[in-house]
C-alpha positions in Angstrom: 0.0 0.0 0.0 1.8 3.2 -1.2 1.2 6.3 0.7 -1.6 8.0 -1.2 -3.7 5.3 -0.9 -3.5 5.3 2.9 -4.3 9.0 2.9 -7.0 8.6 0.6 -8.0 5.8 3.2 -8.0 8.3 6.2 -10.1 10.8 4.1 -12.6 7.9 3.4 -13.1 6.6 6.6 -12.2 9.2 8.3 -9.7 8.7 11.4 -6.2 7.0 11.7 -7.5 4.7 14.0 -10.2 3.1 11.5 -7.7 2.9 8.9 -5.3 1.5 10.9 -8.1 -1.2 12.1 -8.6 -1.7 7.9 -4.6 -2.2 7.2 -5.0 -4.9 10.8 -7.8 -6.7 9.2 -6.0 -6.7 5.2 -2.8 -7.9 7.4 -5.6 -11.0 9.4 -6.8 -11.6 5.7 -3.6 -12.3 4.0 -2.2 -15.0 6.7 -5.1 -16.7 6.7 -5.3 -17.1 2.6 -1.3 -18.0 3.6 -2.7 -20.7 6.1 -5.0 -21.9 3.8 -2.5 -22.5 1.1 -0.3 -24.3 3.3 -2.8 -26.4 4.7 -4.2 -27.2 1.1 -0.8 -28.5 0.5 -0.1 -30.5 3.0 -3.6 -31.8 2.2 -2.5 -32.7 -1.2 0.8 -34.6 0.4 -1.4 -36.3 2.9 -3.6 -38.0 0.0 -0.5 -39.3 -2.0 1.3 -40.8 1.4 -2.3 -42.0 2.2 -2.5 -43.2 -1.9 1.1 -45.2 -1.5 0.1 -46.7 1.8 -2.3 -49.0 -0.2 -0.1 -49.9 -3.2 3.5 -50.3 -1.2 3.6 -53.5 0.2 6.7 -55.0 2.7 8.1 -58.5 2.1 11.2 -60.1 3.4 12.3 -56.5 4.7 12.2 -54.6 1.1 8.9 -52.4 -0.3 7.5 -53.0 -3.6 4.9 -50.9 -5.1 2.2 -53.1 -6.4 0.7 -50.0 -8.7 4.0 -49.2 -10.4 4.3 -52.3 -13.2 7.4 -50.5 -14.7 9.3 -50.2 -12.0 7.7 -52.1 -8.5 10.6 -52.2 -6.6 12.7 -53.0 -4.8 12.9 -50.2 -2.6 14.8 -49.0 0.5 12.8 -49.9 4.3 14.6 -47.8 5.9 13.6 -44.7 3.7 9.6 -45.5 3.0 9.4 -46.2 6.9 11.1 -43.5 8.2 10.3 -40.6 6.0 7.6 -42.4 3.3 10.2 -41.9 0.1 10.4 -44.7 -2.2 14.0 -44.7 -3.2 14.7 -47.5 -5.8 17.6 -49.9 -4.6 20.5 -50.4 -6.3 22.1 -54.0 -7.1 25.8 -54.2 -6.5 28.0 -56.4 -7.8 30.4 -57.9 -5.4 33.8 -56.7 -6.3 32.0 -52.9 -5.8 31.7 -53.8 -2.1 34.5 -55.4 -1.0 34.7 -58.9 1.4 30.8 -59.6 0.2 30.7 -62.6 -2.3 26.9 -62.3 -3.5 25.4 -59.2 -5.1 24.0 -57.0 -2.5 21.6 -53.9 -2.9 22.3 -50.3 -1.8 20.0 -47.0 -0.9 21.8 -44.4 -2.6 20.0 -41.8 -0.3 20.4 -43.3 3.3 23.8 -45.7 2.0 22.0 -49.1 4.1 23.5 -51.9 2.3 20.8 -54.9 2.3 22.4 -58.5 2.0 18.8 -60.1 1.6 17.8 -61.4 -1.8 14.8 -59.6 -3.3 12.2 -60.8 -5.4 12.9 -60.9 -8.4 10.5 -59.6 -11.7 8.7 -63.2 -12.1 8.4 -63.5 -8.7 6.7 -59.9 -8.5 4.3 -60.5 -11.4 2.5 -63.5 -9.9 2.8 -62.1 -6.8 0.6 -58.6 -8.2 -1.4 -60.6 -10.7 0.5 -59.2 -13.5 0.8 -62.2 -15.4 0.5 -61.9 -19.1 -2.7 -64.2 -20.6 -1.8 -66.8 -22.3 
């Protein structure tokens, strides 16, 4: 609000105390619309966490996403449980991770190694129903 209008709001309503009680009020307006933004938001986050709860399912200590047919999974416990982020795991190749003689996979976000053996893309097909008719 530049100057003249605040004069012209004096003028109009005829003290500095009602125009200050205007400029209070604008101010009371404004956070609230910023509240409601916010709160639209997190809304909006609380639906997709809420939406991933009923496709991400947990076996043998990895999470797979039973609505994502091009890539399911497998993805990092540590990172869906604790802060509900599906971070793909990589596979490792033994000689990348030195003493460990089978492949192991790795969260490239929270660096847990995991020595289990996942499922593997067969194994996650029948397990979702994806199989192709025959």
């Amino acid at each position: 609000m530049n100057i003249q209008n605040i004069i012209d709001t004096i003028r109009e309503f005829g003290s500095i105390e009602a125009a200050k009680e205007l400029i209070d009020l604008q101010h009371e307006i404004l956070a609230t619309q910023q509240e409601i933004q916010t709160l639209l938001q997190e809304n909006i986050e609380l639906k997709s966490q809420l939406e991933n709860v009923e496709n991400i399912i947990e076996i043998s200590g990895f999470y797979y996403d039973k609505s994502n047919y091009n890539n399911p999974g497998p993805f990092c416990s540590g990172c869906y449980g604790g802060k509900n982020k599906l971070v793909l795991l990589l596979r490792k190749k033994p000689s990348e991770f030195d003493g460990f003689e089978k492949d192991v996979h790795f969260c490239n976000f929270c660096r847990t190694v995991y020595y289990g053996e996942p499922l593997d893309a067969d194994e996650i097909a029948d397990l979702f129903d994806w199989g192709v008719e025959e």
